[in-house]
N, C-alpha and C positions, 0 to 999 in steps of 0.2 A: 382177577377172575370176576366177571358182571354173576351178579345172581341176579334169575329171575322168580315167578312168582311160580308153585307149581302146575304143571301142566303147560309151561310156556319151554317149547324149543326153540333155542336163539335162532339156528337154522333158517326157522321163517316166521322166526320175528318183522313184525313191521310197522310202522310208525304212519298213522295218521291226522291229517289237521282239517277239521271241518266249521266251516261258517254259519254261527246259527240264527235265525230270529226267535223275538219271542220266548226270551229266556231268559228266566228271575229267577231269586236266591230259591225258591221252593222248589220250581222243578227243575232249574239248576242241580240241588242238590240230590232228588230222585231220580239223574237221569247219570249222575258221576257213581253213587250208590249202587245201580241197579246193572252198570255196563261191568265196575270191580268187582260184582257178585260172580259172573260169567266165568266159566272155567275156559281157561286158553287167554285171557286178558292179563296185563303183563302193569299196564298203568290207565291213569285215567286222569286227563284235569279239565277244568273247565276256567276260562278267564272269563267272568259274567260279563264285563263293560265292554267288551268288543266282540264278545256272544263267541269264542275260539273254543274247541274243543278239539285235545290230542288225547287220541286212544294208540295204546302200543299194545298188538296183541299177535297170536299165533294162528298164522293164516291158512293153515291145516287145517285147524280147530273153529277157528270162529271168519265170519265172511261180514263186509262192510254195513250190509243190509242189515244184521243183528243190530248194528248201534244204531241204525235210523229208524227202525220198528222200536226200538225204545226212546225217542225222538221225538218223534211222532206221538208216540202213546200218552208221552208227557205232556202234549200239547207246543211244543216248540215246533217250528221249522227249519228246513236246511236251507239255505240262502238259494238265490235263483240263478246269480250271475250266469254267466257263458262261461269265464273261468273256471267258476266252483263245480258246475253243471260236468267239463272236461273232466275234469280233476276226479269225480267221484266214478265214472265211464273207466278212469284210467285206474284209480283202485279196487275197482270190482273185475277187469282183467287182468289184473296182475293179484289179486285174493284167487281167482279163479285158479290161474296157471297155477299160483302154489302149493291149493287144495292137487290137482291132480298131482301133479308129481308127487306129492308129500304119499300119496296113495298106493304108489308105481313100486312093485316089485323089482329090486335089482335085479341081474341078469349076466351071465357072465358066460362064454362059450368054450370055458374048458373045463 
């Protein structure tokens, strides 16, 4: 049985990996600090020398944009590539789909 942290449904758990610029051990470490503070965040690492950051979190609860408003704040950037640019388009529709359904009332017709 996985534990998670509380407030994480495995359900819709989900794992992401973002590219970053611009990012030292200081806000490096205020940007891993301040994303495991977040209720619905499940993990959080940051590889400083190749600027990677995987947040695993519950996409009910928490939406992509929450990690890059704190990103941001810290001063770092998210990479510009075309790939990474795809990739964040493609996590914030499939965060979205999550949030609604996670929302949706079952229903049953007997």
């Amino acid at each position: 049985m996985n534990s998670h942290k509380l407030g994480v449904t495995a359900n819709y758990l989900v794992k992401r990996r973002l590219l970053l610029n611009g990012v030292f051990p200081q806000n490096g470490t205020a940007i891993t600090e301040t994303a495991e503070a977040l209720i619905g965040v499940d993990a959080v690492t940051l590889d400083l020398p190749t600027g990677t950051l995987d947040v695993h979190y519950d996409a009910s609860k928490r939406q992509l944009d929450d990690f890059i408003e704190i990103i941001k704040h810290e001063g770092s950037t998210l990479s510009t590539t075309r790939w990474q640019r795809f990739k964040r388009g493609w996590y914030r529709y499939f965060d979205q789909n999550i949030k609604e359904n996670a929302a949706e009332k079952p229903w049953s017709c007997h």
